[in-house]
VOGU-3710 file (C-alpha; in Angstrom, 3 decimals, decimal comma):
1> xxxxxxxxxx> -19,764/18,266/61,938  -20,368/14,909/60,666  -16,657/14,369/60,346  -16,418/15,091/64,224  -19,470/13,256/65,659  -18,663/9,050/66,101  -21,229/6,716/64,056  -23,372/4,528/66,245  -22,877/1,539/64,086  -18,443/2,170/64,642
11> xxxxxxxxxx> -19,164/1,775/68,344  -21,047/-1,056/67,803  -18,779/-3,055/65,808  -15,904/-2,547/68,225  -18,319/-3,782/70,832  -18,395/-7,142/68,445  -15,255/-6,929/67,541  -14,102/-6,980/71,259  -16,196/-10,497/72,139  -14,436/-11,996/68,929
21> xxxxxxxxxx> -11,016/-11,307/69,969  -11,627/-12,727/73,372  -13,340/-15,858/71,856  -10,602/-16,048/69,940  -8,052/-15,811/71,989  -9,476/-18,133/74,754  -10,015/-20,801/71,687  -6,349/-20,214/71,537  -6,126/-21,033/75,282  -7,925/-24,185/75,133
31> xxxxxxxxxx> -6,040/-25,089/71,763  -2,687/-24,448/73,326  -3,742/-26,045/76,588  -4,896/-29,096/74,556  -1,723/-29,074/72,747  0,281/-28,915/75,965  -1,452/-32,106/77,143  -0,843/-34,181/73,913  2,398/-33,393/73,231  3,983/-32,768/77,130
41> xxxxxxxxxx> 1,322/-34,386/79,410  0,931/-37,503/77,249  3,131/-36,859/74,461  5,414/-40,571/76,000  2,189/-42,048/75,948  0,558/-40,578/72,582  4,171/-41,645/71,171  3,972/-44,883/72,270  0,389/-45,756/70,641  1,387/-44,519/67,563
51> xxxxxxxxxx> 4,559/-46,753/66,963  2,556/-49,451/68,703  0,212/-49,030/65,491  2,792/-49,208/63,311  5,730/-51,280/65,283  5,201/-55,064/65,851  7,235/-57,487/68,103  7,461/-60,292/66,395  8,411/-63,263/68,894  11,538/-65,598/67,179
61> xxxxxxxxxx> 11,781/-69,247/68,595  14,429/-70,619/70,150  16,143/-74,473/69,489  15,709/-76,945/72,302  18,640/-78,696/73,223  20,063/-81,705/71,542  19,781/-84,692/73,653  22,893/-87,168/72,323  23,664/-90,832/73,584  27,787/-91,435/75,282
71> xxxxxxxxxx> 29,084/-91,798/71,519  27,113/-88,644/70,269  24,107/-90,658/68,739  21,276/-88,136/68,977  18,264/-89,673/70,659  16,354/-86,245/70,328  16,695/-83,187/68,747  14,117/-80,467/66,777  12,412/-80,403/63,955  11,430/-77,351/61,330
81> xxxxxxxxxx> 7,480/-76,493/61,964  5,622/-73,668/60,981  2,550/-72,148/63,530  0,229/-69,285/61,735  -0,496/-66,531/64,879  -2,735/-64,043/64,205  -3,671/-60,860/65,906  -7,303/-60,699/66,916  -8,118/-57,383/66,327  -6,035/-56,255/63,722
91> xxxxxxxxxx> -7,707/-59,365/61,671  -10,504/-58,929/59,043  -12,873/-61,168/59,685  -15,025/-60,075/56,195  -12,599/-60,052/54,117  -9,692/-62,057/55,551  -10,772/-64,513/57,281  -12,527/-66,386/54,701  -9,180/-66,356/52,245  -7,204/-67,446/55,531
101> xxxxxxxxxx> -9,542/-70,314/55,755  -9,410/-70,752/52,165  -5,759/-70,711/52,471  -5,426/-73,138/55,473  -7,949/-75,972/53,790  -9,486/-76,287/57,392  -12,693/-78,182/57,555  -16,116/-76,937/58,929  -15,618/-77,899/62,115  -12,547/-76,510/62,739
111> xxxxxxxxxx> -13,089/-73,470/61,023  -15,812/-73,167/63,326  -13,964/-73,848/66,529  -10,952/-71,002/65,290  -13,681/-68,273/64,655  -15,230/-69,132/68,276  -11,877/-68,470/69,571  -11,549/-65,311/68,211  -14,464/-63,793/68,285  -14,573/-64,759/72,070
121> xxxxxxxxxx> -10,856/-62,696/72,496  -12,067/-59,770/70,363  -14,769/-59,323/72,476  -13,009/-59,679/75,648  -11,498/-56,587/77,340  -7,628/-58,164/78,233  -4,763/-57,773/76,430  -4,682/-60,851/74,725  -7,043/-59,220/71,428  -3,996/-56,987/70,681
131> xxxxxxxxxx> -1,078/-59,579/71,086  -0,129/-62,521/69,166  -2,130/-65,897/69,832  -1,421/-68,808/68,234  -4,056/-70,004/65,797  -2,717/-73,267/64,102  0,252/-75,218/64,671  2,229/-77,407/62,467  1,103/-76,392/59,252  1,651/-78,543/56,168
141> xxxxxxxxxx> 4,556/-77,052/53,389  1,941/-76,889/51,163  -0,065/-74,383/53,417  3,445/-72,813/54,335  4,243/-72,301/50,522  0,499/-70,978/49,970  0,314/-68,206/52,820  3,426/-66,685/52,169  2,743/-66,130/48,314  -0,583/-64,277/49,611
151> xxxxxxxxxx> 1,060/-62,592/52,497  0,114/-59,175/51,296  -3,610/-60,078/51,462  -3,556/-61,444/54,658  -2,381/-58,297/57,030  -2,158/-59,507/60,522  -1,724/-63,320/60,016  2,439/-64,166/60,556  3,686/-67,720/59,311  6,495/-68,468/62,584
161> xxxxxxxxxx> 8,663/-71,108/62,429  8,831/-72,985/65,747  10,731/-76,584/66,207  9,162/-79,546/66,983  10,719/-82,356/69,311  11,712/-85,580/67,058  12,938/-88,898/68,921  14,718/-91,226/65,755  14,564/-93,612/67,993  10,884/-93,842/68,232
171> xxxxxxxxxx> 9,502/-96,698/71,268  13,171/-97,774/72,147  14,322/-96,318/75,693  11,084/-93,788/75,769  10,415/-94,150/79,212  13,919/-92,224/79,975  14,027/-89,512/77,357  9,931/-88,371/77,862  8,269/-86,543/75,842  6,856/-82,846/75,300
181> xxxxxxxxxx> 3,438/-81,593/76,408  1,693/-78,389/75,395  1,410/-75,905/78,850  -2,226/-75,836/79,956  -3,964/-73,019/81,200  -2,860/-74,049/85,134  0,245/-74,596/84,522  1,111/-71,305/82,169  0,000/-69,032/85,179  2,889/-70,955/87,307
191> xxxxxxxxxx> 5,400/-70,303/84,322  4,522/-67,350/82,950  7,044/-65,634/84,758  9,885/-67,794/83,533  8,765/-66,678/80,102  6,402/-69,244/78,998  3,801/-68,573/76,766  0,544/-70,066/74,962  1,439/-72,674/72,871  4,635/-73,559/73,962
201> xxxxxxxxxx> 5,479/-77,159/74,885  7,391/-78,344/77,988  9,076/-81,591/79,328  6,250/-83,762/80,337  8,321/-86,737/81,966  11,502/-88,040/81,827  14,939/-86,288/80,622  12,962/-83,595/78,570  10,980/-82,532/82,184  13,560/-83,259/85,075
211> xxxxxxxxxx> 16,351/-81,059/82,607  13,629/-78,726/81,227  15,549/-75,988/82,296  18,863/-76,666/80,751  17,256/-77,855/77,605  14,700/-74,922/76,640  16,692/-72,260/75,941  15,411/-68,033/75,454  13,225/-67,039/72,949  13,661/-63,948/71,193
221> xxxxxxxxxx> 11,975/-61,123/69,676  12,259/-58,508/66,415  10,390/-55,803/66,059  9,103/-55,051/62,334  6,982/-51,779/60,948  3,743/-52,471/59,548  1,189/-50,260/57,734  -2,499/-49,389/58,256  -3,929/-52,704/57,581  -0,936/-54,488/59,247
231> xxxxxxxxxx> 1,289/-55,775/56,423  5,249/-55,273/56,904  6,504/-52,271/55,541  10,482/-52,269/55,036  12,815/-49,501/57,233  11,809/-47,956/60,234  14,765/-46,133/60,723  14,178/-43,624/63,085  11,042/-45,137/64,239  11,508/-48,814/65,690
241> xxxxxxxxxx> 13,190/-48,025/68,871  16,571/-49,930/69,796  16,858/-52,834/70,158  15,023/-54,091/67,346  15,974/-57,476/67,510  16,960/-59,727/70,351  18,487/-63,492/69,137  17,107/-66,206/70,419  19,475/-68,500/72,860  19,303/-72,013/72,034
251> xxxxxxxxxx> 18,800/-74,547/74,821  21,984/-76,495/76,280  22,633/-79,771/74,986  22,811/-83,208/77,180  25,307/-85,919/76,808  23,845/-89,118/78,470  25,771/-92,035/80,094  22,970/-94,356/78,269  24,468/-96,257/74,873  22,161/-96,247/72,271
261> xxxxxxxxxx> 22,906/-99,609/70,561  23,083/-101,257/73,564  19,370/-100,110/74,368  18,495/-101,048/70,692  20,344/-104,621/72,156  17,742/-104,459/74,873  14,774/-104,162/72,843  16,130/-106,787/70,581  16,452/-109,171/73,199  12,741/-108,590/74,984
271> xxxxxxxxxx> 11,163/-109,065/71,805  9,649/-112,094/72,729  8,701/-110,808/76,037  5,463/-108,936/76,838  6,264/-106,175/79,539  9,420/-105,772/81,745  12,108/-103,430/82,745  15,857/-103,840/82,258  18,790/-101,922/83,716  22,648/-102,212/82,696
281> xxxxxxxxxx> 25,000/-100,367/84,842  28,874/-99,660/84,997  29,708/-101,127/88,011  32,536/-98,901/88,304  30,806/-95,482/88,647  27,340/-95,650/88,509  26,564/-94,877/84,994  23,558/-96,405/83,557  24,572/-97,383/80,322  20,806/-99,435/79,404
291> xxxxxxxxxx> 17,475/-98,550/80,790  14,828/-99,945/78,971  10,859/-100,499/80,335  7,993/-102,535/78,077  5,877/-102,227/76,567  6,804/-98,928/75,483  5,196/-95,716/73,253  6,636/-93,657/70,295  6,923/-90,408/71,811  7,048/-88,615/68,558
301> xxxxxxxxxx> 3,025/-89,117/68,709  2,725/-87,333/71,946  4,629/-84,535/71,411  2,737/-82,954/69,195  4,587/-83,091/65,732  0,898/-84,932/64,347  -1,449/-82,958/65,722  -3,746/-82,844/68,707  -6,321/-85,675/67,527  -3,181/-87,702/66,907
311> xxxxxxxxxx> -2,359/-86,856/70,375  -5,471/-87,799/71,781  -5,870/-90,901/70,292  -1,947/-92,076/71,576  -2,970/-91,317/74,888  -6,421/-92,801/75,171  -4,161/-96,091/73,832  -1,238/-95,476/76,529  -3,729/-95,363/79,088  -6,405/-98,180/78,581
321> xxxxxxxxxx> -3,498/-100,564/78,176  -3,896/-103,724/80,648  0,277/-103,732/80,121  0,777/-100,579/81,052  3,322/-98,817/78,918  2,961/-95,415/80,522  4,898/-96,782/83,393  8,555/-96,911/83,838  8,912/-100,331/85,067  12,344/-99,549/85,621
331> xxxxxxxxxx> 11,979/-96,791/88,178  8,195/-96,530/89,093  7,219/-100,408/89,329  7,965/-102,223/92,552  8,078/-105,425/92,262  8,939/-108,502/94,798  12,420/-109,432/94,193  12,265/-113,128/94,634  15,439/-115,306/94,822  17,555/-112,315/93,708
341> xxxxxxxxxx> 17,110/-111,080/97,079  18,746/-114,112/99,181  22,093/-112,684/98,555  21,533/-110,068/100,608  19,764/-112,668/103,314  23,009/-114,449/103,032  24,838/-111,601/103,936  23,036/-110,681/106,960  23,439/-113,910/108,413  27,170/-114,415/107,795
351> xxxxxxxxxx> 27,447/-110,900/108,880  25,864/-111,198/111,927  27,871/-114,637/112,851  24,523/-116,330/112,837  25,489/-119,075/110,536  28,430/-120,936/109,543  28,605/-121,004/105,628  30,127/-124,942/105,476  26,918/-125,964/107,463  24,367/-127,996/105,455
361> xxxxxxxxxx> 21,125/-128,035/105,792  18,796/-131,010/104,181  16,372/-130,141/101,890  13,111/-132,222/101,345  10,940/-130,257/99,266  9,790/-127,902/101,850  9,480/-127,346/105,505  6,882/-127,180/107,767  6,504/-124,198/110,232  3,921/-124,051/112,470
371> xxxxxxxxxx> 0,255/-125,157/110,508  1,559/-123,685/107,373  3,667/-125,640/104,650  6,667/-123,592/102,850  7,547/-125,374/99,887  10,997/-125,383/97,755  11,421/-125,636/93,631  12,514/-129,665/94,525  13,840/-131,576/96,569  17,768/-130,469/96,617
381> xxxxxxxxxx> 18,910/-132,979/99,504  22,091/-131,646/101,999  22,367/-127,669/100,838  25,294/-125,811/102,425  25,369/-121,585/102,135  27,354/-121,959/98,425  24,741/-124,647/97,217  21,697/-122,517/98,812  22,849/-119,832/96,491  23,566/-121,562/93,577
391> xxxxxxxxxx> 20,916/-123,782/93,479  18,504/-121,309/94,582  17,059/-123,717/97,527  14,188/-122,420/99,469  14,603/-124,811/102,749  17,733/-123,331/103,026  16,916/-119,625/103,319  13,143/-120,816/105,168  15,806/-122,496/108,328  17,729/-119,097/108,403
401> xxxxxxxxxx> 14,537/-117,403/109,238  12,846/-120,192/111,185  15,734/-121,638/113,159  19,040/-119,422/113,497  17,978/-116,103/113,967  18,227/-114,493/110,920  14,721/-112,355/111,501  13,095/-109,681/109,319  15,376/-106,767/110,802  18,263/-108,253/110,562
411> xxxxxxxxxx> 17,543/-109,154/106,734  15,655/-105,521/105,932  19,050/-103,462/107,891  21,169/-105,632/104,890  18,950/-104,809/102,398  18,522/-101,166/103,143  22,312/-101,152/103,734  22,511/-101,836/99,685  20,265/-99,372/99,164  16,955/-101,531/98,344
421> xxxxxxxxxx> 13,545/-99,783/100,256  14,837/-95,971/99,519  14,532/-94,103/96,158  17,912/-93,785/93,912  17,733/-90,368/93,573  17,685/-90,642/89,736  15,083/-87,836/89,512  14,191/-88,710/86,218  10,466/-89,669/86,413  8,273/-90,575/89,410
431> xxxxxxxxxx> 10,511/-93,280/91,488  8,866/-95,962/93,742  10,732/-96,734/96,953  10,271/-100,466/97,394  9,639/-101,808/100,496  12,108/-103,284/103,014  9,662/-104,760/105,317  10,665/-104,785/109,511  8,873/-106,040/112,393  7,231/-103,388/113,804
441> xxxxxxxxxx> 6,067/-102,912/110,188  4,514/-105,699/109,970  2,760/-105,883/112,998  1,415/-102,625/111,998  0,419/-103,854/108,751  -1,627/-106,268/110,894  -3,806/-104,870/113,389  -0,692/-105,428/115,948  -0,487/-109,400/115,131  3,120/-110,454/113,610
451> xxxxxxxxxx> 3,696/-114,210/112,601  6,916/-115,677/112,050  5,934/-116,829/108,137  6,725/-113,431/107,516  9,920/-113,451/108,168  10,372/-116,876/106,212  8,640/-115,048/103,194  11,195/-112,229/103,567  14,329/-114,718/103,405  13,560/-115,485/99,860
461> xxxxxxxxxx> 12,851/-112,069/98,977  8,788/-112,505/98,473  5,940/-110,799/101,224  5,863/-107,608/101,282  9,854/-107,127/100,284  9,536/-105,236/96,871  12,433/-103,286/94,789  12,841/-101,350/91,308  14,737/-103,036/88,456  17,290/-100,143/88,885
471> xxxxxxxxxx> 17,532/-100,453/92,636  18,034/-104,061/92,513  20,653/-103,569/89,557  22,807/-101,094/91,796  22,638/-103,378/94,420  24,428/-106,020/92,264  26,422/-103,641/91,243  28,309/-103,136/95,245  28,539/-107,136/95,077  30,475/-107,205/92,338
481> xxxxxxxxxx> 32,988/-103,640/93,053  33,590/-104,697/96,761  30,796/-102,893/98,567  30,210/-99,355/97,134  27,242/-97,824/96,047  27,192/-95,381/93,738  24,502/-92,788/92,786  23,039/-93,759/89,330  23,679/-91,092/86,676  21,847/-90,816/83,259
491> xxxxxxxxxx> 23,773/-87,638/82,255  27,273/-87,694/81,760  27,276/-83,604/80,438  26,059/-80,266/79,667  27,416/-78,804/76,552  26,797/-76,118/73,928  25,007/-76,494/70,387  28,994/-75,971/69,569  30,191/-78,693/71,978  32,178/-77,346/74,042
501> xxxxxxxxxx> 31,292/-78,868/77,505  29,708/-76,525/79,725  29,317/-78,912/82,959  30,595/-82,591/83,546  29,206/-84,728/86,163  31,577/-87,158/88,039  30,753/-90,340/89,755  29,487/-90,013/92,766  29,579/-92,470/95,913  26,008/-92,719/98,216
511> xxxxxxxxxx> 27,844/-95,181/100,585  30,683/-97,405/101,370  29,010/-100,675/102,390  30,490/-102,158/105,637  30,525/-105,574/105,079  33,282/-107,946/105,248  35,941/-108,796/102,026  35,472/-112,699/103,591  31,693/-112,925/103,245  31,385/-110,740/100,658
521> xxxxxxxxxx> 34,055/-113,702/98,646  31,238/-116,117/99,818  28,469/-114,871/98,066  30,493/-113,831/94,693  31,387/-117,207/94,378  28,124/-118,457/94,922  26,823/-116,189/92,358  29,474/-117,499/89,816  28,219/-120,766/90,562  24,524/-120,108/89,993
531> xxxxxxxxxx> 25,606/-119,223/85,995  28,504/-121,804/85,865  27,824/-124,576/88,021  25,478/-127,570/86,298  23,374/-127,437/89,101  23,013/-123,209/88,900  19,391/-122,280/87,872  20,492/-120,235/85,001  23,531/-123,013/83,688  21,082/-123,253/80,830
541> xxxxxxxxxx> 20,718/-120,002/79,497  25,170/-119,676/78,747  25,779/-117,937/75,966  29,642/-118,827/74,552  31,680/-116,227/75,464  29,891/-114,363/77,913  31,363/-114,568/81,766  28,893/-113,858/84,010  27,867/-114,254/87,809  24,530/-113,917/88,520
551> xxxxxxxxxx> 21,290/-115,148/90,138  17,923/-116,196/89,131  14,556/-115,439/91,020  11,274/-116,096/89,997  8,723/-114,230/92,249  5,093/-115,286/92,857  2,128/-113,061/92,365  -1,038/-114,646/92,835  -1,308/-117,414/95,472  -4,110/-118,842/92,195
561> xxxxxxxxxx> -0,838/-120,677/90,492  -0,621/-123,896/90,609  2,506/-125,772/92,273  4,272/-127,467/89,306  1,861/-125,212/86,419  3,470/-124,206/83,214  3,333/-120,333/83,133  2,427/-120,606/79,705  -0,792/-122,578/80,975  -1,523/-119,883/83,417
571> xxxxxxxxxx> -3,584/-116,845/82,894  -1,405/-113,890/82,121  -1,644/-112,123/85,142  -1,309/-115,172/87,916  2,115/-116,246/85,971  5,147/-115,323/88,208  8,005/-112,774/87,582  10,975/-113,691/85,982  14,171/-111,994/87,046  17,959/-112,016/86,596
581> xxxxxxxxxx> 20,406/-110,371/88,484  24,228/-110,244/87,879  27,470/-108,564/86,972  30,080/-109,648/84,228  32,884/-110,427/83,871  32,976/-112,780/87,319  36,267/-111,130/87,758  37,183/-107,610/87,892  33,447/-106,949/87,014  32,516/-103,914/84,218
591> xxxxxxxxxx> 28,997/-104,112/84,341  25,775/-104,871/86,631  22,535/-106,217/84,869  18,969/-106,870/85,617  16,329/-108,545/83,509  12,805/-107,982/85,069  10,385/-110,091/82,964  6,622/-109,128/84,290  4,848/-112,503/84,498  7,366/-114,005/82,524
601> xxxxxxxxxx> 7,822/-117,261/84,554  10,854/-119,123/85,700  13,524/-116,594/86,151  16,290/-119,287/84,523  13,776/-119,764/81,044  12,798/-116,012/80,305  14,467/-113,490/82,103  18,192/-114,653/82,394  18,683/-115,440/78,425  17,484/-111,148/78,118
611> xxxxxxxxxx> 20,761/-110,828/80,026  22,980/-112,444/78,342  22,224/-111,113/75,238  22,401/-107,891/76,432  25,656/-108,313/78,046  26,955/-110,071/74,493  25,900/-106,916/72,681  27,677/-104,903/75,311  31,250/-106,799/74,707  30,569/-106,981/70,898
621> xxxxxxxxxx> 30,112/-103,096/70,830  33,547/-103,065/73,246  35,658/-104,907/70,545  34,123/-102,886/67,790  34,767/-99,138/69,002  38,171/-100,337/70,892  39,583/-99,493/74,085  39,492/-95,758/73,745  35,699/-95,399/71,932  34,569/-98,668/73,424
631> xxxxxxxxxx> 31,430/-99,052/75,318  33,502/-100,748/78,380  35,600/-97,086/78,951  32,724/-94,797/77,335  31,926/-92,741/79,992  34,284/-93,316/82,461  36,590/-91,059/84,509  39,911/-90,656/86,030  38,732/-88,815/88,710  38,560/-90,208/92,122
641> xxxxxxxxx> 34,263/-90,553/92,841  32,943/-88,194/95,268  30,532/-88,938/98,303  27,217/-87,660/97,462  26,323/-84,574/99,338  22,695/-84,773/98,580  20,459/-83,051/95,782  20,817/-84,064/92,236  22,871/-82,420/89,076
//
């Protein structure tokens, strides 16, 4: 019977056994379910933070474009440089850190300053603690050498190569080229989408910021594996999704229109001089083959290839500077013109039929208008158009304005008509406008009264007339091609790290100055008088060999100077300007010049010598390189110039 009968303690464990197999089998459910949602759910996303542990993109620099001079001198170009990035919270900051430090040779205070900076991005909740910052830049070779032979003790700490901008040519024609600045905070947000990053370094001013777009190039990227403490690991076949590498795309290179002897000519011949501007231009198409503004700055120092303290202290220097070199006096000083201007008076009178050019006028020193006095240079005696010119007489320019009409509109329509009172359109840095002062201007200017003085001021090219050194200089340079002004061009070409030209820029025409051949002779001839008549204010300053036409001005300042005072006796900042003006040769002209000496003096003593030299250098460099390489065909174009349509290249 016992055989028959079921045992309690059977029943019992089937009862258990029951409860098991369901725990079981919904521990099954919950494993399978929790399976399902790793692998299918978020299996992409699981996937992805795994290689992410092991996968690093690695960013790879890219060249900046060369920038190269008409004959292919290179006026800047790259550097090798090494930055250390490290990633914050991959980085040990027991262990590590202080063989990093060790490693680097980094002082207290900067050691200090680093571990602030990362322990604030480690603790911070963006994305920046699990990317790539950069840490140092420009390392020295020695540190370079050191970090890589412990790079499998340092996991998360990468050694990058990155070029830094180097100018050979140091001080000398600064102003035009720029210089590089790191991207601040402000300005990253604003470029981050163009693919800017911490760190990198952007045109600041000049060529390097207005072509900072042609000149950067892409930066690329390669992704590497890496093991549990973050040192490379080699392969990843199978693992490090495609593409693993992208190449970097260096940035295009320019080909300028400026010469770089003839700006080392430049240099040579304001060496004497404290501060001023000079421009030299082919009169033929616009090209500015000089552009040189003093006292200048090396830009090497402020584009960070010395380090930031280095940086700091160039700066503070640039900018407490009584001279000051951080302006282009070229393009961004406005200065009154002075006698260089009474060309363009001259015009507007014989264009206007207010004069007749054979006419003299007698000049006693100065001429009274009204209670106020206007005074000349000396007394010049009977001074016809030709004479007024040459001689640079005051009187003569003073009766224009006093006596036969020739007012401030009529003078400013001639001068704006040459383009003097608008900007260029260079677009290279920040470019004043000058001032071509009218009437109603004036009267404005004050509180609704106008007085005839200012018109008399105007004729002579002081009051409120101002112009650039470069404005002035393509003025000069429709006097001596027969009335047409040209847009200036610094860049002759974009081309490839290979050569091969990408884009050329052709000459292009703002304006076709109406103006008649007749007067137009007039002036040109007084012009060649001024240089190489006896009685020309800048006879003196000949150089053998040179043809020039040209005229002298010497503009007043400060109303504290002296009639008759040596500008050497003067305090520095009450002297006068000194300019020159002109084209060479006299016939069949090549190229327009202008010689702005800031408080320099008499225009005939300081400023027209500059020119001379300069244009000396520039025929000297013409026989040496021939007709073909020459400076006098460098450049040039057998294409017909185009109006300008607006906009710049």
């Amino acid at each position: 019977m016992s055989l028959v009968v079921q045992r309690s303690d059977v029943s019992e464990f089937r009862r258990r056994f029951r409860w098991i197999a369901l725990a079981m089998a919904v521990l099954q459910l919950v494993l399978i379910g929790r399976l399902f949602q790793l692998q299918i759910l978020e299996g992409a996303d699981n996937k992805a933070i795994a290689r992410e542990n092991i996968v690093r993109r690695v960013t790879l620099a890219t060249t900046r474009g060369l920038i190269r001079d008409r004959s292919g001198k290179i006026l800047a170009a790259s550097r090798p440089s090494y930055n250390l990035y490290v990633v914050p919270e991959r980085i040990d900051m027991q262990v590590v850190w202080p063989k990093l430090v060790e490693y680097l040779g980094v002082g207290v205070d900067e050691r200090a300053r680093l571990e602030a900076l990362l322990t604030t991005i480690r603790a911070s909740e963006g994305p920046r603690k699990s990317q790539q910052i950069l840490l140092k830049e420009d390392i020295s070779r020695d540190a370079v050498a050191t970090l890589r032979t412990h790079d499998a003790e340092l996991p998360a700490v990468d050694v990058v190569p990155v070029p830094v901008r180097y100018y050979p040519y140091e001080e000398v024609g600064a102003h035009a080229l720029g210089y590089m600045v790191e991207v601040d905070a402000e300005k990253l947000n604003q470029l981050r989408s163009a693919g800017y990053v911490e760190g990198d370094r952007v045109g600041a001013t000049g060529i390097e910021r207005a072509w900072e777009s042609y000149l950067r190039g892409t930066r690329g990227w390669e992704k590497v594996l890496v093991d549990a403490r973050g040192r490379r690991r080699p392969g990843g076949e199978g693992i490090i999704e495609e593409p693993r590498r992208v190449d970097p795309i260096p940035g295009r290179d320019l080909r300028l229109t400026l010469d770089a002897d003839i700006q080392r000519a430049i240099d040579k011949a304001m060496r004497g001089e404290l501060a001023g501007g000079v421009a030299l231009i082919d009169v033929r198409t616009g090209r500015i083959i000089g552009l040189y503004s003093k006292p200048s700055y090396d830009p090497n120092a402020l584009s960070g290839g010395s380090g930031k303290q280095v940086i700091r202290d160039a700066f503070r220097r640039l900018y407490s500077d009584p001279l000051k070199p951080a302006l282009d006096k070229t393009i961004s000083g406005a200065y009154p013109p002075g006698s260089t201007f009474k060309p363009f008076t001259a015009l507007a009178a014989l264009e206007k039929g207010l004069i007749d050019p054979r006419q003299a006028t007698n000049c006693r020193g100065a001429l009274t208008f009204g209670k106020r006095t206007f005074r000349c240079t000396h007394v010049h005696g009977p001074v016809d158009l030709h004479q007024g010119i040459a001689e640079s007489c005051n009187v003569y320019f003073y009766r224009l304005a006093a006596e036969l009409g020739v007012g401030m509109d009529v003078i400013a329509e001639m001068g704006q008509r040459f383009g003097l009172g608008a900007r260029t359109g260079l677009g290279v840095n920040a470019e004043a406008a000058g001032r071509m002062p009218t009437r109603a201007w004036m009267t404005l200017r004050n509180k609704g009264q106008f007085r005839l003085g200012f018109g008399l001021n105007a004729a002579i090219g002081q009051g409120a007339t101002t112009v650039t050194v470069l404005q002035l200089a393509l003025a000069y340079a429709a006097l001596a091609n027969g009335g047409t002004l040209y847009q200036p061009q610094i860049v002759r070409a974009v081309e490839t790290s290979a050569g091969t030209v990408v884009q050329e820029f052709a000459p292009r025409v703002r304006r076709q100055i109406d103006v008649s051949p007749e007067n137009l002779s007039l002036v040109q001839k007084a012009l060649y008088a001024g240089v190489n008549s006896e009685e020309g204010t800048a006879f003196k300053a000949r150089v053998l060999g040179v043809d020039m036409a040209g005229k002298t001005g010497t503009a007043q300042v400060s109303h504290k100077l002296a009639r008759g005072a040596e500008a050497e006796r003067v305090w520095y900042f009450n002297r006068e300007h000194a300019w020159f003006a002109g084209y060479s040769p006299s016939r069949a002209p090549e190229v327009a010049v202008v010689v702005l000496v800031e408080h320099g003096g008499a225009g005939g003593k300081h400023a027209a010598p500059v020119a001379f030299e300069v244009v000396r250098a520039y025929n000297e460099l013409a026989r040496e390189r021939g007709p073909r390489a020459g400076v006098n065909n460098a450049g040039n174009t057998r294409t017909q110039p185009k109006p300008d349509r607006g906009g710049s290249p």
